[in-house]
C-alpha positions as CSV (number, residue, x, y, z in Angstrom):
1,X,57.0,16.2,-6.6
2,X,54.2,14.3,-5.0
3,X,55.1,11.5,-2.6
4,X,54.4,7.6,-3.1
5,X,53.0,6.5,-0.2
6,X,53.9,2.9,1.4
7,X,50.9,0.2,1.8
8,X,52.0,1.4,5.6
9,X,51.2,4.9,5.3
10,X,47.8,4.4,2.7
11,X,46.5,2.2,5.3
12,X,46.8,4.5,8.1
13,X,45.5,6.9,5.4
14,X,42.5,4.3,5.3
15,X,41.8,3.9,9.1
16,X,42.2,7.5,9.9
17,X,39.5,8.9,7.1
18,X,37.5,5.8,8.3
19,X,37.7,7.6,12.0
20,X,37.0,10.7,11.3
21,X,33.6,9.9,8.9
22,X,32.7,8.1,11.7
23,X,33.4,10.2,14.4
24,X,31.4,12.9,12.3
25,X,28.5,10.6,11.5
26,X,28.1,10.1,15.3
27,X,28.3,13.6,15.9
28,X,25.6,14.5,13.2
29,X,23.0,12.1,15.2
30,X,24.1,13.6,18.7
31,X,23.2,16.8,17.2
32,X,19.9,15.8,15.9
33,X,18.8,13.8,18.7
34,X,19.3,16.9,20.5
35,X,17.6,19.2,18.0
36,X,14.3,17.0,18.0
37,X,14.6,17.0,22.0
38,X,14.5,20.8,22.1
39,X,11.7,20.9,19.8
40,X,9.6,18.2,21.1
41,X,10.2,19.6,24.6
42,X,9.3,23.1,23.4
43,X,6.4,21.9,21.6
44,X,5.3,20.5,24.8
45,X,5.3,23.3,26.5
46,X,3.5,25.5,23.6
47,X,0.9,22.8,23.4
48,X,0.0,23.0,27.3
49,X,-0.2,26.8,27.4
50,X,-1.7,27.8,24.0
51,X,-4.9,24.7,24.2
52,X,-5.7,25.5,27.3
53,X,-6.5,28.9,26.3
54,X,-3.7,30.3,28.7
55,X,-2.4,32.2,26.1
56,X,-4.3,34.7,23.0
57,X,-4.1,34.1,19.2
58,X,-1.4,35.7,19.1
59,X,1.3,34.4,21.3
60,X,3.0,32.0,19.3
61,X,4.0,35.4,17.3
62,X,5.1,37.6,19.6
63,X,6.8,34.9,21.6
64,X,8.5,34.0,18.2
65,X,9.3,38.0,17.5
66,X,11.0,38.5,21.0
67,X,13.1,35.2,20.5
68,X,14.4,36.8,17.1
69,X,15.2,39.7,19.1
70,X,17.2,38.5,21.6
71,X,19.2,35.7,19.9
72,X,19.6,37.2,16.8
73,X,20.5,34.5,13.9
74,X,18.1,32.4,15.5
75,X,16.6,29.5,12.7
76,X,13.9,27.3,13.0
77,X,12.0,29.5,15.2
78,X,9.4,31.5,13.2
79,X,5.7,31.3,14.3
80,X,5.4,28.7,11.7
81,X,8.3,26.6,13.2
82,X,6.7,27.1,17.0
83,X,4.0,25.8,15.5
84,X,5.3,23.1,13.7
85,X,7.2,21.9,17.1
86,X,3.7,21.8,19.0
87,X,2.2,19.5,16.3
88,X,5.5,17.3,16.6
89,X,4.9,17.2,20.2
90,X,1.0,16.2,19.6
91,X,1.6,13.6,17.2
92,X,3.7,11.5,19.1
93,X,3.1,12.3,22.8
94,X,0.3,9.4,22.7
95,X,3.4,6.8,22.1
96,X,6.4,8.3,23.3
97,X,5.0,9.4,26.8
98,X,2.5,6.9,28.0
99,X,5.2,6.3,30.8
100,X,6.2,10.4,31.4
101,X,4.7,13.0,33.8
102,X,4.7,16.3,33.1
103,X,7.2,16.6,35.5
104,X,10.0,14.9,33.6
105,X,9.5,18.1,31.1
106,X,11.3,20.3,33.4
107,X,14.5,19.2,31.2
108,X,14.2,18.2,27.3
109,X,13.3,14.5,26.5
110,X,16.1,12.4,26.8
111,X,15.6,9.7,24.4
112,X,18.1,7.3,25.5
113,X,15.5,7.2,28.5
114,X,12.7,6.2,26.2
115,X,15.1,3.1,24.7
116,X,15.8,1.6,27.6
117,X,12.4,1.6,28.8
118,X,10.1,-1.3,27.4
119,X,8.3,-0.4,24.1
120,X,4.9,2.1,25.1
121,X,3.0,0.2,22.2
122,X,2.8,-3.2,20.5
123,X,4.1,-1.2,17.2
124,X,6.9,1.0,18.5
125,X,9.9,-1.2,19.1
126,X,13.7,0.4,20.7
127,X,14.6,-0.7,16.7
128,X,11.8,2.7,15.8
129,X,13.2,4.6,18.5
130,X,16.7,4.6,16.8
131,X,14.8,5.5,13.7
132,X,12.9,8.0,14.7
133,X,16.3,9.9,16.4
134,X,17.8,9.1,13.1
135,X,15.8,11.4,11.3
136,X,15.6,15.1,10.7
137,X,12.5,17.3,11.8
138,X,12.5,18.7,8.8
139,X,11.7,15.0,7.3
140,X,9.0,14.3,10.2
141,X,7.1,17.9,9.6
142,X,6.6,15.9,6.3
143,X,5.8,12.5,7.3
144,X,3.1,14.2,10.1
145,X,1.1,16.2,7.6
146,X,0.9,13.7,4.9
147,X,-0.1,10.3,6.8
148,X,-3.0,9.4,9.0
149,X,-2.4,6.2,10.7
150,X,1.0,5.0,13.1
151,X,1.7,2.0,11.1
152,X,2.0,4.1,7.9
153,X,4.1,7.1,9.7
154,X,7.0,4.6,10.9
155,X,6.8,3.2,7.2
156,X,8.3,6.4,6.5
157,X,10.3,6.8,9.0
158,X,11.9,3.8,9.0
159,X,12.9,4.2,5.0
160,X,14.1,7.7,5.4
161,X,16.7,6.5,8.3
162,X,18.0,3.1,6.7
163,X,18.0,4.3,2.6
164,X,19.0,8.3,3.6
165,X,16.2,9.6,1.9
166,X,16.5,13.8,0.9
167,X,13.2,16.1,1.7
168,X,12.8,15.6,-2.3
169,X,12.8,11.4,-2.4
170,X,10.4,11.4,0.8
171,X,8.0,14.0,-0.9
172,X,8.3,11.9,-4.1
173,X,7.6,8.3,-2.6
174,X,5.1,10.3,-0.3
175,X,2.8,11.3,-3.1
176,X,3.3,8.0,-5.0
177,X,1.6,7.1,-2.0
178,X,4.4,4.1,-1.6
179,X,3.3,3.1,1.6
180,X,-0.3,1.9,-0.2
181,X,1.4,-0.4,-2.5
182,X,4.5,-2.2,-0.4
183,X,3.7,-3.9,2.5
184,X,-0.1,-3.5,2.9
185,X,-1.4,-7.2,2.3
186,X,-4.8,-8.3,4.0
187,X,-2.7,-10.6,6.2
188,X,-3.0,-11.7,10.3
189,X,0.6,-10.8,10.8
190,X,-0.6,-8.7,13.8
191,X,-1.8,-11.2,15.9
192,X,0.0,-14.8,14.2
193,X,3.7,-13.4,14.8
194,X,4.5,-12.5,17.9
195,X,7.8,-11.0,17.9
196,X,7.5,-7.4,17.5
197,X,10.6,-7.0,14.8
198,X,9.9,-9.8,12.4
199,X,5.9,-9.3,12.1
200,X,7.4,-5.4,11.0
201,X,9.5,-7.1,8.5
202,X,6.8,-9.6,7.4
203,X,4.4,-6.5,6.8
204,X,6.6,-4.9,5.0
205,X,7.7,-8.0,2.6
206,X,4.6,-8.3,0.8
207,X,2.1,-6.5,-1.7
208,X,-1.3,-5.9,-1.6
209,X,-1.4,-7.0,-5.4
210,X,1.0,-7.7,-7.8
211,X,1.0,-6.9,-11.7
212,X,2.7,-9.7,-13.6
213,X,3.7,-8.0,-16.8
214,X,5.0,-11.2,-18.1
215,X,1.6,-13.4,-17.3
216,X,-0.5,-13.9,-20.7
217,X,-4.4,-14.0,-19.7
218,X,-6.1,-13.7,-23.4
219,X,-9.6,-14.6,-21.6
220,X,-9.7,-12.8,-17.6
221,X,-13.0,-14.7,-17.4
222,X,-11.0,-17.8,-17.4
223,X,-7.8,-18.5,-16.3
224,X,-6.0,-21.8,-16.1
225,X,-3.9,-21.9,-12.6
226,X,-1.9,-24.4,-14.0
227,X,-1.4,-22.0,-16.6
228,X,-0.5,-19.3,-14.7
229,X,1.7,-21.1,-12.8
230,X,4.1,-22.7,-15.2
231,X,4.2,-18.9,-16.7
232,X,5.8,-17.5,-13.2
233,X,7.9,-20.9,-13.1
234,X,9.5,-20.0,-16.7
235,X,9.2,-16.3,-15.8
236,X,10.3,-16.6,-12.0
237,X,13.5,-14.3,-12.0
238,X,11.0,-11.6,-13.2
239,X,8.3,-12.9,-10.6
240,X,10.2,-12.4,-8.0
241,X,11.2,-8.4,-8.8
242,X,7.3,-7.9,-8.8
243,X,6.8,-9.9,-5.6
244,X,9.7,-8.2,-3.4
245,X,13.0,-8.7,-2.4
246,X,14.9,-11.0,-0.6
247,X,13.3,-13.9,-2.2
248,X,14.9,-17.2,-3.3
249,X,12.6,-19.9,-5.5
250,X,12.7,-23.3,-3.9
251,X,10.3,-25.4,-6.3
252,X,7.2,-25.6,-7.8
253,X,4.5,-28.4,-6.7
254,X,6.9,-29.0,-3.9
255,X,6.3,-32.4,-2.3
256,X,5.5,-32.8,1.1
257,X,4.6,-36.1,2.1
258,X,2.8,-36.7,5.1
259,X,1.6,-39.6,6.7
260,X,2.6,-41.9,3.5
261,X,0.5,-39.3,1.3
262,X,1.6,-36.7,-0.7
263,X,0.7,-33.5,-0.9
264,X,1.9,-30.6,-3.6
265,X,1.9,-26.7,-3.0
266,X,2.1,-24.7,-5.9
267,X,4.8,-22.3,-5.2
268,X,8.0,-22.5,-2.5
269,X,9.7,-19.9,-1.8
270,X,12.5,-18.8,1.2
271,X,12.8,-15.3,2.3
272,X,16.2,-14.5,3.6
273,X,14.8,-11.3,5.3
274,X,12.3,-13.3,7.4
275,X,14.4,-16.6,7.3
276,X,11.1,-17.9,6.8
277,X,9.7,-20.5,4.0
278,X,7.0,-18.7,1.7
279,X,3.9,-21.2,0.5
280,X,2.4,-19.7,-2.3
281,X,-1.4,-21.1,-3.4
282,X,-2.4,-19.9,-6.8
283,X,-6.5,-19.8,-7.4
284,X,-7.7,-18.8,-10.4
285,X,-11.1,-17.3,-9.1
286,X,-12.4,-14.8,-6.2
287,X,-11.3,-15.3,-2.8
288,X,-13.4,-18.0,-1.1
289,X,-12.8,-18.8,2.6
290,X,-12.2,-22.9,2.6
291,X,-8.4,-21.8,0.6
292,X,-7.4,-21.2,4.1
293,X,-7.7,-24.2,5.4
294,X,-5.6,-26.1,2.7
295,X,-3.0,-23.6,3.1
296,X,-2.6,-23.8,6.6
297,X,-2.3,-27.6,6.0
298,X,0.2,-26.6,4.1
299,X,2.1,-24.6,6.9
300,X,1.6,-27.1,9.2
301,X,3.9,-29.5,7.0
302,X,6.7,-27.3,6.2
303,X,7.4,-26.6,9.7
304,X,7.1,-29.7,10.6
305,X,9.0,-31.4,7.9
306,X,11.0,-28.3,5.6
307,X,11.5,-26.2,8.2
308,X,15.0,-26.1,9.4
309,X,15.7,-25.6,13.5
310,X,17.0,-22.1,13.0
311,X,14.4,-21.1,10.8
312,X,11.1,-18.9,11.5
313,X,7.5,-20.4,11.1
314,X,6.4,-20.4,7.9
315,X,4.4,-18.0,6.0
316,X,1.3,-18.4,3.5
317,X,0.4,-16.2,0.8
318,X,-2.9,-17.4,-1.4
319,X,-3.0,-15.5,-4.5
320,X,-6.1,-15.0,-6.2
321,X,-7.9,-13.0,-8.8
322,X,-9.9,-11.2,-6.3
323,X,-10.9,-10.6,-3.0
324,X,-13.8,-9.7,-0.9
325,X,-11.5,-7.6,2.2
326,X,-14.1,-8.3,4.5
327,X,-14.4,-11.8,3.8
328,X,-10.8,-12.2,4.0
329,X,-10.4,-10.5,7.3
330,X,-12.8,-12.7,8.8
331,X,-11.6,-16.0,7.7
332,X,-8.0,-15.4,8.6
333,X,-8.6,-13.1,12.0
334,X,-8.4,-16.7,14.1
335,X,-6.4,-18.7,12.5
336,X,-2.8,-19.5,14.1
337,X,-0.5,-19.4,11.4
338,X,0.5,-16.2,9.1
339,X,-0.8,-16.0,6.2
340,X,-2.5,-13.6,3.5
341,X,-4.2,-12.7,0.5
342,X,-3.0,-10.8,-2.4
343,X,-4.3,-10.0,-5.8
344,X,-2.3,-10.8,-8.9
345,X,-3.0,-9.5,-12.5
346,X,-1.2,-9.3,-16.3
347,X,-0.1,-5.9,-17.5
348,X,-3.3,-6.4,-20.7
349,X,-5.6,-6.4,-17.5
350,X,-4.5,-2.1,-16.5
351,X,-6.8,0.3,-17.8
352,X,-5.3,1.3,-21.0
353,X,-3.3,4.9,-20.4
354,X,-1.2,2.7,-17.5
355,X,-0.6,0.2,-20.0
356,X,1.1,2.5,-22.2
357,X,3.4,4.1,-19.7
358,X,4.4,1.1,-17.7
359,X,7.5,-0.3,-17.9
360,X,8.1,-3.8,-18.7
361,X,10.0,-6.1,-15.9
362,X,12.8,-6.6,-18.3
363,X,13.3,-2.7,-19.2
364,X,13.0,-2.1,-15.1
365,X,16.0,-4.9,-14.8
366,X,18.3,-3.1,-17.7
367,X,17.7,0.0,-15.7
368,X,18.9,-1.5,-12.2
């Protein structure tokens, strides 16, 4: 006969479970931030011997034979994992050890060390360092081989250790090459935002161009932006799941009025994730350099008038139907306050056989 349990007893029940899963969760990344310490430190010291041509072609093999040999069972240690471990090491001794000697090798890397030590590059923050511990070797052997550049490696990174990607979801996002379409703007985030944490958040927010499935364009050579814009106004639920998350819509032609005059942007938004507002200029042609100076008029105000004490500085976003990157780098490179530029078309623009197999917004919302 099974027992009832009391509300006592099932809470107990509660905090106890609660404990344990928590007590192995911690456990699990001790054990890994362990694991990548042996393998970055063994890498280390496979990387100093076998480029300096200390050691013959084949040493990374024998060495990996005699290890089977003498602690047999042993995983992870083939010739091929050696040599995975050395590039491991390669790729990130540039930003990991800036501030190490080769002397502190003589023990594995202790990354609680490298957190409490100030960041060895403007990109890699403590916040990456508990990111990069976070996540398996098997996930980084990925990561390394498939990305080129820092900024597009801790992209990775960072998603497989806050959404708990599997090998399988990495590769898959990995050859959707989702890094190129989410957070990859022409923007001067790098230099306009100072704080280390939020300009990572503020790259990461917004798209390099958006398809509006919903936008009607029967003529691309003209385009009314007035047009345009009452579309995403009366389509602005489904705007916002093409523009990102985290975004709440505050007004179109929001008035500002300064100095007795009024002025009107065409598109206010506030992004909880930056706590910052989001000015949103719509132009209905290619990108032309004077559309920065309006909208960083536009900045100005809202911070000085919208803006609330707690808030961040605003952000600008001018959305056009195309850009020149070049041209766009160099009118934004000195200017103060963030902004960027971002391409926005209608679904009827996509080559035909992406027309057919794209979902529409409202099919992509019954699916969430």
């Amino acid at each position: 006969m099974q027992q009832v349990l009391t509300s006592d007893y099932l809470q107990a029940v509660k905090a106890i479970k609660e404990a344990i899963l928590q007590s192995r969760y911690q456990a699990a990344k001790l054990v890994n931030r362990e694991l990548l310490s042996l393998y970055y430190w063994v890498g280390h010291y496979v990387s100093t011997h076998s480029r300096e041509n200390a050691w013959n072609t084949k040493a990374i093999a024998t060495i990996s034979n005699q290890l089977q040999q003498e602690l047999p069972g042993l995983t992870g240690f083939s010739e091929t994992g050696i040599k995975d471990m050395r590039i491991f090491y390669e790729a990130w001794y540039p930003y990991l050890n800036r501030q190490t000697t080769v002397a502190d090798f003589s023990t594995t890397l202790d990354f609680n060390d490298l957190k409490n030590r100030q960041p060895m590059v403007a990109d890699l923050t403590h916040n990456d360092l508990e990111c990069f511990m976070r996540v398996g070797f098997s996930l980084h052997r990925i990561i390394i081989r498939h990305t080129s550049t820092l900024e597009e490696r801790l992209f990775y990174i960072r998603k497989c250790a806050t959404e708990f990607w599997a090998k399988r979801t990495l590769e898959k996002h990995l050859k959707e090459q989702m890094f190129r379409s989410v957070g990859t703007m022409t923007s001067n985030f790098a230099i306009a935002i100072p704080d280390a944490k939020l300009r990572q958040k503020a790259m990461q927010s917004f798209k390099n161009e958006l398809v509006l499935d919903f936008l009607k364009i029967p003529d691309p050579d003209y385009v009314d932006e007035k047009d345009v814009e009452q579309q995403i106004v009366d389509n602005v639920k489904n705007f916002i799941m093409a523009i990102g998350k985290d975004f709440s819509f505050m007004g179109n032609q929001y008035r500002v009025i300064v100095d007795g005059e009024e002025c009107f942007i065409d598109l206010l938004f506030f992004n909880r994730r930056l706590r910052s507002l989001v000015a949103i200029e719509l132009k209905s042609s290619k990108f032309q350099p004077e559309y920065v100076g309006k909208l960083n008029f536009y900045l100005s105000a809202l911070d000085e008038y919208v803006k609330l004490p707690d808030e961040n500085p605003s952000i600008g976003i001018i959305l056009c139907r195309d850009i020149n990157q070049k041209k766009v780098e160099f009118t934004i490179r000195d200017i103060s306050k963030p902004m960027g530029v971002a391409v926005y078309r209608s679904s009827n623009e996509l080559p035909e056989p992406y027309r057919s197999i794209m979902p529409s917004v409202e099919d992509l919302s019954k699916l969430l």
